[in-house]
C-alpha distance (Angstrom), angle and dihedral (degrees) to the residues before:
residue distance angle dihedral
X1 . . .
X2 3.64 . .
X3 3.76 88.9 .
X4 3.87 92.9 57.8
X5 3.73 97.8 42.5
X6 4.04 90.7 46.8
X7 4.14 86.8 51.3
X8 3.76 91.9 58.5
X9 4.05 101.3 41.7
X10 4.15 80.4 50.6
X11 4.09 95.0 44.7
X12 4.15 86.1 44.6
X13 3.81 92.7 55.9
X14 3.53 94.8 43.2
X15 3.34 96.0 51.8
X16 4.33 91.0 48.6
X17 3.88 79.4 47.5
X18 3.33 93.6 48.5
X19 3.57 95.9 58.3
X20 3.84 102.2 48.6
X21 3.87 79.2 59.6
X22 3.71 93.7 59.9
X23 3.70 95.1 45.2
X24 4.02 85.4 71.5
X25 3.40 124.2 114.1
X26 3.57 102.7 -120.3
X27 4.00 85.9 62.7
X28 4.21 88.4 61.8
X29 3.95 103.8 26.0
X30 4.05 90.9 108.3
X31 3.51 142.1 13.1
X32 3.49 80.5 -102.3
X33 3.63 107.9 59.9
X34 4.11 87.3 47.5
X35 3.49 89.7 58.8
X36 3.88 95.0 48.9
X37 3.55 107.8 29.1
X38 3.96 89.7 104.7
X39 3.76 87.2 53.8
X40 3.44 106.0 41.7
X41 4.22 99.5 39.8
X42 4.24 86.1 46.0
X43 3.88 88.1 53.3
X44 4.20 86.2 47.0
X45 3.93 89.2 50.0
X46 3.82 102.7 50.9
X47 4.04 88.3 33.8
X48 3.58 85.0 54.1
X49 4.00 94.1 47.0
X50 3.52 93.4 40.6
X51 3.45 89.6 62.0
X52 3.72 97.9 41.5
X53 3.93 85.4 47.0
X54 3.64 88.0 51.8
X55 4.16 95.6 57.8
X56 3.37 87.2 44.5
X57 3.63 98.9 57.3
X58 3.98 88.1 36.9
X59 4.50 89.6 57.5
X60 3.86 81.6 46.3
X61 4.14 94.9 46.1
X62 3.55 85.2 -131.0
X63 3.57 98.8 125.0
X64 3.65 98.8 99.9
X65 4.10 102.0 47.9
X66 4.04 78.8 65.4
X67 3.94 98.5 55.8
X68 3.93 85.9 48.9
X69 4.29 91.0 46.8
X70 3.51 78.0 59.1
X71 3.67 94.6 60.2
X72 3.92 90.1 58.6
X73 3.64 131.0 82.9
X74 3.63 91.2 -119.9
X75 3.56 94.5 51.0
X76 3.98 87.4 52.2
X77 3.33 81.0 53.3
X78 3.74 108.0 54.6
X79 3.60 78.5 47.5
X80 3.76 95.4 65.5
X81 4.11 82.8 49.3
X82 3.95 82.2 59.7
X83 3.34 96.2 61.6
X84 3.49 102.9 50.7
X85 3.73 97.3 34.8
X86 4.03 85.8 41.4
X87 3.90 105.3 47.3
X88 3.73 103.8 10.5
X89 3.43 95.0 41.0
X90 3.84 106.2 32.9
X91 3.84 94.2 50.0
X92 3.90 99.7 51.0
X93 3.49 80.5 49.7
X94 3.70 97.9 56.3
X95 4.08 85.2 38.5
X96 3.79 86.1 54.9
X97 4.09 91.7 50.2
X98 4.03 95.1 42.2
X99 3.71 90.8 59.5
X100 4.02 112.5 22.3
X101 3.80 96.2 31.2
X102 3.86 129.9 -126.6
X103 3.39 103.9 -57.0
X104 3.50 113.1 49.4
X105 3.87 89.6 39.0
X106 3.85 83.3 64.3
X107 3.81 96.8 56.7
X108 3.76 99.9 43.7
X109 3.88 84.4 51.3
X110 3.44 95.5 48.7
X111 3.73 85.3 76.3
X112 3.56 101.0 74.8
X113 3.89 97.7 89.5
X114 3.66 82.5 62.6
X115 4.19 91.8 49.8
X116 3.98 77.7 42.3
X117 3.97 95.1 58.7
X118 3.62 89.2 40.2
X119 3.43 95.4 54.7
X120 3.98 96.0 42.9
X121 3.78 84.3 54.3
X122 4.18 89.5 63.2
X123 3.71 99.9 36.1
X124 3.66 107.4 20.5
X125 4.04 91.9 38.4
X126 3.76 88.9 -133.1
X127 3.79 104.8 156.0
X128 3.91 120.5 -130.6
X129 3.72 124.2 -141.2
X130 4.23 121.7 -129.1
X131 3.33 86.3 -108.0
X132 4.18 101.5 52.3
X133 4.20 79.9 49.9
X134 3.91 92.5 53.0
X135 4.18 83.4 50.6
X136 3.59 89.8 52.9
X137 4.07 97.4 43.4
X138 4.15 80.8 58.2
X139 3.65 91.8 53.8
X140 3.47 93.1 47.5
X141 3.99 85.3 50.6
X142 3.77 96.6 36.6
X143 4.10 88.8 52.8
X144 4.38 89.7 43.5
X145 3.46 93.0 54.4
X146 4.05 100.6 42.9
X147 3.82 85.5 46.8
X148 3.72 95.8 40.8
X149 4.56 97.9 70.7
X150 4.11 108.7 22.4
X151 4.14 104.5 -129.7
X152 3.90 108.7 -132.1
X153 3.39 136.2 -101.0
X154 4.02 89.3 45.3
X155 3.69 111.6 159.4
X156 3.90 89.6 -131.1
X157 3.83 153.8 -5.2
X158 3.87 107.7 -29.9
X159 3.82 96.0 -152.4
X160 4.06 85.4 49.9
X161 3.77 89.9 56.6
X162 3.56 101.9 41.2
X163 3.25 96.9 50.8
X164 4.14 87.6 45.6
X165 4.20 86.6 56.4
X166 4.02 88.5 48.5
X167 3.81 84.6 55.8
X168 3.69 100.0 47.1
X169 4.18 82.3 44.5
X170 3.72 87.2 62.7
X171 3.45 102.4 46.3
X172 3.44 101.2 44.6
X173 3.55 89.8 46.8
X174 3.58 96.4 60.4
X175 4.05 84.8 38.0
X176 3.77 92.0 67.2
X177 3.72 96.1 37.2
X178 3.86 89.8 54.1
X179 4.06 88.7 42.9
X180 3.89 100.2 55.1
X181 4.03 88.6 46.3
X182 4.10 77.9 49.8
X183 3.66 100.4 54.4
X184 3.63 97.9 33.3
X185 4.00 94.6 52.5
X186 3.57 104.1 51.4
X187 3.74 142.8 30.4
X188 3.94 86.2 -98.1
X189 3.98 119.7 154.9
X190 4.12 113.0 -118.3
X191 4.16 76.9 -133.5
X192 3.64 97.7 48.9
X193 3.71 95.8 47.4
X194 4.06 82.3 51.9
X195 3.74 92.2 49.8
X196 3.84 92.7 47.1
X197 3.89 96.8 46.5
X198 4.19 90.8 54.7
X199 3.57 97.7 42.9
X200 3.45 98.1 48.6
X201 3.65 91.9 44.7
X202 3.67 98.3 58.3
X203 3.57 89.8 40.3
X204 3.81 92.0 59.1
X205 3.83 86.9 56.2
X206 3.66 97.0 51.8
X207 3.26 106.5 40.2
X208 3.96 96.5 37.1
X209 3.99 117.1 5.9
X210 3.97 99.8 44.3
X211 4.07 89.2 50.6
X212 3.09 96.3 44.7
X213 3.65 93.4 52.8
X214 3.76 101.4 35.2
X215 3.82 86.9 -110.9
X216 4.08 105.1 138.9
X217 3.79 88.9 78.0
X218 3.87 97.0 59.9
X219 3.99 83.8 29.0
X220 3.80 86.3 68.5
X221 3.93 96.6 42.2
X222 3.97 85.7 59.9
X223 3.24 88.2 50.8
X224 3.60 92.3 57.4
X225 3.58 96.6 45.3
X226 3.95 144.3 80.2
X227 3.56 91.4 -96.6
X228 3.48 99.7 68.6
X229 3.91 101.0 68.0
X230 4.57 78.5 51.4
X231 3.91 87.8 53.7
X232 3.57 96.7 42.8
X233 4.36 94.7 49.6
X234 4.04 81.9 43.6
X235 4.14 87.2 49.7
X236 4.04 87.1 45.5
X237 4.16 90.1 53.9
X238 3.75 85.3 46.6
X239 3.70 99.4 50.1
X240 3.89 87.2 46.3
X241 4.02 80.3 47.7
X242 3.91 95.4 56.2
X243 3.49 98.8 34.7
X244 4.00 92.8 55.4
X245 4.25 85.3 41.2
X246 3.81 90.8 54.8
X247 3.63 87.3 44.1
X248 3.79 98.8 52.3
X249 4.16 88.4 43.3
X250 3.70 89.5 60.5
X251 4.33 98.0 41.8
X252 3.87 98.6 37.5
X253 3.83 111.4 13.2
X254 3.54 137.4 -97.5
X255 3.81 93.5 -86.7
X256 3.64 95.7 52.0
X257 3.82 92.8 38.6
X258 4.20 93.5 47.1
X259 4.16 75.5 50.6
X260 2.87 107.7 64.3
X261 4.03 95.0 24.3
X262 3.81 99.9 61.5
X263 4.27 88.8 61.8
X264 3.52 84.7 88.1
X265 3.76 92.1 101.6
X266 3.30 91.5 59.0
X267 3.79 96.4 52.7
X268 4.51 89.5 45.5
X269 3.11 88.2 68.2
X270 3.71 104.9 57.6
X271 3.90 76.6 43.3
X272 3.69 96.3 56.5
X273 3.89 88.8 52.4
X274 3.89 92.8 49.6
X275 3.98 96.7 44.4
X276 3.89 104.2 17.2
X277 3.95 89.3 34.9
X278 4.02 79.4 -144.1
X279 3.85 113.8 143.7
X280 3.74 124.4 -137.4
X281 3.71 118.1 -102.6
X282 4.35 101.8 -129.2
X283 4.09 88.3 -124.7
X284 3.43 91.6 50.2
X285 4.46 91.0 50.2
X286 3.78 82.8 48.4
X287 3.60 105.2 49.0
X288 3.81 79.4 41.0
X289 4.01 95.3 63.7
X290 3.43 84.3 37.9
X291 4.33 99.4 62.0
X292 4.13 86.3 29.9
X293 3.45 89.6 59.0
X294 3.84 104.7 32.2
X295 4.10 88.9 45.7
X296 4.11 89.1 53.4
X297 3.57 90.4 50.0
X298 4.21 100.4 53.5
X299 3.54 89.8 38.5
X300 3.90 103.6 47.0
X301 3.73 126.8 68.3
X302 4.11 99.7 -143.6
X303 3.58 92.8 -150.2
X304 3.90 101.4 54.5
X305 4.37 78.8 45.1
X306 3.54 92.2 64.6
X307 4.10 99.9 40.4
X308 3.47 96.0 -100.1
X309 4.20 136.4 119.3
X310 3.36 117.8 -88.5
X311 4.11 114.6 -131.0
């Protein structure tokens, strides 16, 4: 449990942290930079990770047993998960932060272990109790009725965020879904799977996203900048983030673990008070409760919560 709950105090601050990053002037000094600033700052954040992830796995002398989990279908596998957890996911994410702030980015995201248990039920065949589809009716709800009247004071365009969260909901749904058929098929280290999932995801966006887009100029004027030393301490929250996440996956299950993860949103926006000194809007904390709780109850299997046999 310590695992989970450590994974979503990290993934709340880097998210906060995340967004005093974007609020930089470099992100907004041409039409340009608007139009990239998801792009670039993603590619900055899993570069960043990667290479944090990369001297951790180096002190360990772990380095290795992830070039030959590559070699294995499984490992091609959670590699696949990278990419749409990493690019899909990552970016709407970032979209979703750039326009609707912190905050409320963090409780329409927190819905994807319900899009997670959903989509384990189709593929995976995993069955889903009345209750687990009452939790993800209120997400549905809870995400409608957030999205339906924009709250002030947004740092954005509400429909552009929304539908940025929705994205990230998707691909780190399938992400997780992918991840727990990962660890649970193969000999595959919790830290390995971590290492391959941030590598390959900032890989992905410089070797195809950025060119495509005409991102490594604007790439390199981050770089440059004051933001980058903000990305990088968000990046080091998130690596501690993924690395406790992979961790709780492989000790108490994915249900548990996406559990007690997805409170994160509740815990950004204490955060966003204490960093961003920006109050929560009472809809907003409701709608909040609303996905937190809904989210915990498709994705969590009460029985297994509690220590006992499932039916």
């Amino acid at each position: 449990m310590p695992y989970g709950i450590g994974a979503a105090l990290t993934w709340a601050l880097d998210t906060v942290i995340l967004s005093i990053a974007l609020s930089s002037s470099v992100f907004s000094s041409s039409a340009q930079a608007v139009a990239l600033a998801a792009f670039t700052s993603t590619f900055l954040h899993d570069a960043c990770s990667a290479l944090f992830t990369l001297a951790y796995m180096l002190l360990k002398r772990k380095a290795s047993q992830t070039l030959r989990a590559l070699r294995t279908r499984e490992g091609l596998v959670i590699l696949g998960a990278a990419l749409i957890g990493g690019p899909i996911g990552m970016t709407g994410y970032v979209i979703a932060i750039d326009n609707i702030g912190a905050s409320y980015t963090a409780a329409i995201s927190s819905f994807f272990p319900a899009f997670g248990a959903l989509l384990a039920t189709v593929f995976l065949k995993e069955r889903m109790k009345s209750y687990q589809w009452a939790g993800l009716l209120a997400c549905i709800l809870g995400v409608a009725y957030l999205g339906y009247s924009p709250a002030p004071n947004i740092p954005g365009d509400w429909t552009t965020g929304i539908v940025g969260a929705l994205i990230c909901v998707f691909g780190w749904g399938s992400e997780a879904v992918i991840i727990d058929w990962g660890l649970h098929n193969a000999s595959i280290d919790d830290e390995c799977a971590m290492q391959i999932r941030q590598t390959t995801s900032s890989l992905a966006y410089a070797l195809v996203i950025l060119p495509l887009l005409g991102g490594w100029g604007r790439a390199l004027d981050i770089v440059f900048s004051s933001a980058l030393p903000v990305i990088a301490l968000a990046a080091l929250a998130g690596t501690v983030s993924y690395l406790l996440y992979y961790k709780a996956i492989a000790r108490i299950g994915a249900s548990r673990a996406m559990a007690l993860n997805i409170t994160y949103s509740a815990w950004a926006i204490p955060f966003s008070l204490l960093l961003l000194g920006v109050p929560p809007e009472p809809r907003g904390v409701v709608c909040a409760l609303v996905i937190i709780l809904g989210a915990i109850t498709a994705a969590t299997d009460f029985k297994a919560l509690l220590g006992k046999k499932p039916d």
